[in-house]
N, C-alpha and C positions, 0 to 999 in steps of 0.2 A: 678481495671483496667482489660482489657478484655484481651483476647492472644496478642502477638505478631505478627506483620505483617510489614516484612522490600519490601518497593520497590523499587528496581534496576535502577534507569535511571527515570530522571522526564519527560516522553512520555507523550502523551494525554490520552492514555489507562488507564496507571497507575497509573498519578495526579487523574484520575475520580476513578479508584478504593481506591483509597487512601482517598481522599473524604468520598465516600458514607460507606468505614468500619470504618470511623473514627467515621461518625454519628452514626453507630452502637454500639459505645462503642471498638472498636476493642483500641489498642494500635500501630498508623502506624507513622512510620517514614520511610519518602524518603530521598535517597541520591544520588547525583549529581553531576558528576563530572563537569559542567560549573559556573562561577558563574551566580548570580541571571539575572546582570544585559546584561548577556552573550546569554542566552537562547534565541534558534528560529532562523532560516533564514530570513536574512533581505528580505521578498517577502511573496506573498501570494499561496495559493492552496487553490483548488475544494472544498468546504465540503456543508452540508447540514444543515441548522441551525433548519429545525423544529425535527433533532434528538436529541437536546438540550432541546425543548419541551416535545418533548414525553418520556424522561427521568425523565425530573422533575427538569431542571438543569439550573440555568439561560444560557441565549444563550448571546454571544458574544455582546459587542455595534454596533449598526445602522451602525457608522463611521468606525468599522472594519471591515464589511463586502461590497463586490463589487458585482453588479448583475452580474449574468452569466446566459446566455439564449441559448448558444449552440455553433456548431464547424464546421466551413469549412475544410471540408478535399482533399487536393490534391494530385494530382495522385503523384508516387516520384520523377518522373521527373520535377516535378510542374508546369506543360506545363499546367494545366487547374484545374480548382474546380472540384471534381468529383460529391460531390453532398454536399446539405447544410443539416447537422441536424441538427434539433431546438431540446432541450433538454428539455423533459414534468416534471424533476423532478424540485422542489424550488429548486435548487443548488446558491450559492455565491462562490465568491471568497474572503477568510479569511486573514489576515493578520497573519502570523505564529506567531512570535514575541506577537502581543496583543491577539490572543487566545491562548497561553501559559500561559502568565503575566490571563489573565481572569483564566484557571483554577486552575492555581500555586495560587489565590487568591481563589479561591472556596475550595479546598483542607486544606488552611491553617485557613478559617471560619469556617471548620467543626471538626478542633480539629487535622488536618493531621499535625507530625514534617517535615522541611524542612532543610535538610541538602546541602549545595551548595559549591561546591569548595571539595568536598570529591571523591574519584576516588574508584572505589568498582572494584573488582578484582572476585575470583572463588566462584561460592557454596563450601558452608561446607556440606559434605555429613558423615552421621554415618547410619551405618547397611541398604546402602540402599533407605533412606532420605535426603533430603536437611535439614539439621537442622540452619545453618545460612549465612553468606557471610564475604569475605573477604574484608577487606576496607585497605585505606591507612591510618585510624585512629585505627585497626586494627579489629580483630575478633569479630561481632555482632550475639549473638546468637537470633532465632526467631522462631516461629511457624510456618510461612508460607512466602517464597519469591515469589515476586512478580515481573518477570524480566521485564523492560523497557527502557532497555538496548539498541533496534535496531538492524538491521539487523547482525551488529559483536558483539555481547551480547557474553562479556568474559564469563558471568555467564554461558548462555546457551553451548557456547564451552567445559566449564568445567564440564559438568555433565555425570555420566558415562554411558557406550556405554549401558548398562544392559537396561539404563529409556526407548530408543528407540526414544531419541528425535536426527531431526537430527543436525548434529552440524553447518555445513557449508554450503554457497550455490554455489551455480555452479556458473560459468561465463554468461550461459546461461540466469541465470535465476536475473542478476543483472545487472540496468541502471544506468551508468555512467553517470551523469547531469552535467552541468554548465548551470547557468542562471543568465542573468543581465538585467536592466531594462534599457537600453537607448534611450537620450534625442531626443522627436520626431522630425524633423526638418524641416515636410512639412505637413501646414496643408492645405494644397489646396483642394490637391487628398484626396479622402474616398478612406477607405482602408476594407477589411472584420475585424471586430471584434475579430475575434477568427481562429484561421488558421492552422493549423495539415498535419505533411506532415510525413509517413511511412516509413522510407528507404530513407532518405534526401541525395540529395548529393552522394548517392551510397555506404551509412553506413548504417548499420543497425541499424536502429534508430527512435525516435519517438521526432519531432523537435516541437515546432512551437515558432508563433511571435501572441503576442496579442497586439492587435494598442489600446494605452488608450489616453486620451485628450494630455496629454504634455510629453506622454516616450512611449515605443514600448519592452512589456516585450517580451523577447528571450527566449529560452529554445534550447540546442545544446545536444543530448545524443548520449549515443553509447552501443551496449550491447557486455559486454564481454571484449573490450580494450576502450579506451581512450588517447588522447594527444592533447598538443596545436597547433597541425596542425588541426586537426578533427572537434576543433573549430573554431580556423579559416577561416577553409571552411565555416561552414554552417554559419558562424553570414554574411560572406561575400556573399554568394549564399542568404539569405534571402535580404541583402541591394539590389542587383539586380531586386528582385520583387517587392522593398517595397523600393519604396526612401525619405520615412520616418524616417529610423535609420538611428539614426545620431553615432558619434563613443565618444561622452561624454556620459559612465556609470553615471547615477545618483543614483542605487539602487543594490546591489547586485553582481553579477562578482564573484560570488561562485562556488566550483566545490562541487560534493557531489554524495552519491549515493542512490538505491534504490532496493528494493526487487522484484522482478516482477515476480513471481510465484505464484500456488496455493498453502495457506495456508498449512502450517505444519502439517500432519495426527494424531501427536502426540505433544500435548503441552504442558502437563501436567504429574506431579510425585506427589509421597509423598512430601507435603510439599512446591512443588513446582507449579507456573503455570507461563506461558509468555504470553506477549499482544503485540498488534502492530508490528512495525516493527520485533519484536525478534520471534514473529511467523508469519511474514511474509503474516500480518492480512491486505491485498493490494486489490484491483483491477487489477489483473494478467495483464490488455492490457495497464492501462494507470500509474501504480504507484500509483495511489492515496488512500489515507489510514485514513486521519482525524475521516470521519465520522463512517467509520466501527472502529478503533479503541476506540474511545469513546465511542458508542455503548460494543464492548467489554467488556470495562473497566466495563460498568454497570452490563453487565452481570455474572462479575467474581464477585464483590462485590456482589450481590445478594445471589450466590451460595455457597459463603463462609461464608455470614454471617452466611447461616442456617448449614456448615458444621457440624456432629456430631460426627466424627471419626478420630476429629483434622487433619484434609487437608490432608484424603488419596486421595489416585489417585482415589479410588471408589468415594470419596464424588465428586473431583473439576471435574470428569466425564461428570458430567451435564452441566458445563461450556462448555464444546467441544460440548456436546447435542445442546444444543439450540444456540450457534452459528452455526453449519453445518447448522442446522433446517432451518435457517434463510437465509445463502449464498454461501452453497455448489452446488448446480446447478448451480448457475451463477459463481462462481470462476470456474469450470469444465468446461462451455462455454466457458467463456474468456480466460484462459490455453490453450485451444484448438485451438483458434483462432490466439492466441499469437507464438503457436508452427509452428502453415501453416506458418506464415507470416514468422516467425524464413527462415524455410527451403527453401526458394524461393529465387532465386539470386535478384536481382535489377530489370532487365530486366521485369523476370516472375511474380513478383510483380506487376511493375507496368501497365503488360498488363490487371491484376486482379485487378485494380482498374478500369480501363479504360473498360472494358469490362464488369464492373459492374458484376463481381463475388462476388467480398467483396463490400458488402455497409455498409450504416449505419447499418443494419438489423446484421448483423455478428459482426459488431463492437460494437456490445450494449447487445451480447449473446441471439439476438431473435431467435425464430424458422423461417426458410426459407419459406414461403408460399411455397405451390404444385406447382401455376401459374410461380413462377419467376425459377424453379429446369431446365426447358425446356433450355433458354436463357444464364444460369449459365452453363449447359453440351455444349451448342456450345463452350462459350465463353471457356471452360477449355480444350475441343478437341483441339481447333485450335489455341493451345499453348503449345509449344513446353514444356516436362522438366515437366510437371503438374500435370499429372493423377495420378503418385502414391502418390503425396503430398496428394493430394484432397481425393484419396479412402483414405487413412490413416484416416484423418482428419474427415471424413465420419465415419468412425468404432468408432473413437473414441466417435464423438458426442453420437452416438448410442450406446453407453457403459452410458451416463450422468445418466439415470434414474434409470439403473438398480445399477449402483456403489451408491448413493442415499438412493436407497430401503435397501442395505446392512449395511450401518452404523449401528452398535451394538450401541442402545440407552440406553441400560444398560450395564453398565461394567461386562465386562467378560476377563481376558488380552488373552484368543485365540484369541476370537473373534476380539479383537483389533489388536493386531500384526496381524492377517488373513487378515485384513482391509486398515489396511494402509499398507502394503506388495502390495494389488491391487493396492491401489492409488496413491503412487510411481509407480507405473507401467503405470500409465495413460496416 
């Protein structure tokens, strides 16, 4: 039997690493604190299924996946469309629920244990290492934990301050969701598709309604606080625009939250490594986390199978390697992006949509062409409250390449703390 590998929280990241070390001969057991038939949010999210391809991994059924072809976004006052992006990547819309049940079933093909209805509590740390986990069936010693735990990952809270992992996330940097899918009740009118509104309502926030054949999924957030007034408003301000929502929920009426920061500088110890949500493995603008996390999951399974120095922080190094490699620019973009819009009242916002400073082009972490920089400096002069968001905003972008070029690709722990010392600073 191969080492020991216990995983934390059955996440997407983690059922795939669980998986692929299981094929390796590893010895993995996951544990859960939901039961089986508990798992997933009754709704779907963003993901991309030919990452399931290029993995090697069967991809999800036909019937669980919804097309997604792009996003209307309006201004926050929602007085207009500001502009349409059509989305050039295959994105779908996934059923949470049946791509859990799919990988909880891949995982358990490959030899991975499933433990469900178990509540896993702090790392076991000796001299230094994570050596196991605490559970409510009690003390599981192991070689290597695997946290997939999510954004309040008891595990990762409990590790000591020495590893440099952080423990907690800001208010900032965490969206308060509720979403329900209700009964459509006019199918006269066309309605757009897919509809994003920034600052809904005069919350800071990232709302929208997607109109489907027979329900009209919601999404109501807030960053920072939340309540059932907050809701309120926006499911009511959307029925205004859209006299399609009707007020019978058919699916969902969940509150929940999400991580919406740039990934964790440090996510890895002795023994230890996190995925997904518990390192905050997102898309900084919009929450969305599926397909980079599964992705992940492969990349940790890879790197530990070949570890040689039983899962020191040297070996699972390379894990952090080749993910940076892969979406550290763009996390650094959309972080960036995420922070102007932070700092902007309601107002100043939304004269920067309307004035076509933030387009699609910022919302998707591109480079601004030279031609459009002319139009963008009117539109920001002649707005009160703007200019130091925007120089800010400005510096920072122009830090992305060079913060980038710095990642220590070989372990060194200066070099490291040096490193993510800058990128908390970002």
């Amino acid at each position: 039997m191969g080492k020991k590998v216990i995983v934390a929280g059955a996440g997407h990241g983690g059922l795939v690493a669980a998986a692929l070390l299981s094929r390796e001969g590893f010895d993995v057991t996951v544990f859960e604190k939901q039961k089986r038939m508990d798992m997933g949010y009754d709704w779907n999210d963003c993901m991309n299924p030919a990452a399931f391809d290029r993995l090697e991994i069967p991809r999800p059924a036909d019937e669980d996946l919804l097309p997604f072809s792009g996003m209307n976004y309006l201004s926050p006052d929602c007085s207009r469309i500001v502009f349409d992006h059509r989305n050039n990547k295959v994105s779908s819309l996934g059923e949470r629920k049946a791509i859990l049940r799919h990988l909880i079933a891949f995982a358990e093909q490959n030899g991975a244990k499933l433990r469900f209805g178990v509540t896993v509590g702090q790392a076991v740390v000796e001299e230094n290492r994570v050596v196991g986990l605490e559970t409510s069936e009690g003390q599981i010693a192991c070689d290597l934990l695997i946290d997939a735990c999510g954004m309040d990952s008891p595990v990762r809270q409990s590790l000591p301050e020495s590893f440099g992992i952080l423990w907690q996330f800001a208010d900032r940097d965490t969206l308060y969701t509720y979403r329900a899918f209700y009964e459509r009740t006019n199918r006269n009118r066309s309605f757009p598709k897919f509809t994003c509104c920034f600052y809904h309502n005069g919350v800071p926030s990232l709302d929208w309604m997607i109109t489907e054949e027979d329900y009209v999924d919601v999404l109501i957030t807030s960053f920072g606080s939340f309540n059932d007034e907050i809701i309120d408003a926006g499911v009511e301000d959307f029925r205004r625009l859209h006299s399609g929502i009707g007020t019978k929920i058919v699916r969902g009426g969940q509150k929940s939250k999400i991580p919406v920061r740039r990934t964790l500088p440090v996510f890895v110890a002795d023994g230890y490594a996190a995925v997904g949500d518990s390192a905050a493995m997102v898309e900084p603008l919009s929450g969305s986390g599926i397909t980079r996390s599964v992705e992940a999951g492969a990349i940790l399974a890879q790197v530990a199978a070949k570890a040689q120095n039983n899962f020191t922080k040297a070996d699972l190094w390379e894990y952090e390697t080749l993910y940076f490699e892969k979406w550290l620019k763009g996390i650094l973009r959309d972080d960036a992006t995420r922070m102007l819009m932070l700092s902007m009242t309601f107002d100043q916002l939304n004269a920067m949509f309307l004035k076509k400073v933030i387009t699609a082009k910022e919302l998707c972490g591109d480079e601004t062409p030279p031609h459009d920089m002319r139009n963008k400096a009117l539109g920001v002069l002649s707005t009160p409250g703007v200019v130091s968001g925007l120089l800010h905003y400005s510096a920072r972008m122009n830090k992305v390449d060079k913060l980038c070029e710095q990642f220590p690709r070989e372990y060194d722990e200066k070099k490291v703390r040096r490193w993510a010392n800058t990128y908390a600073r970002f």
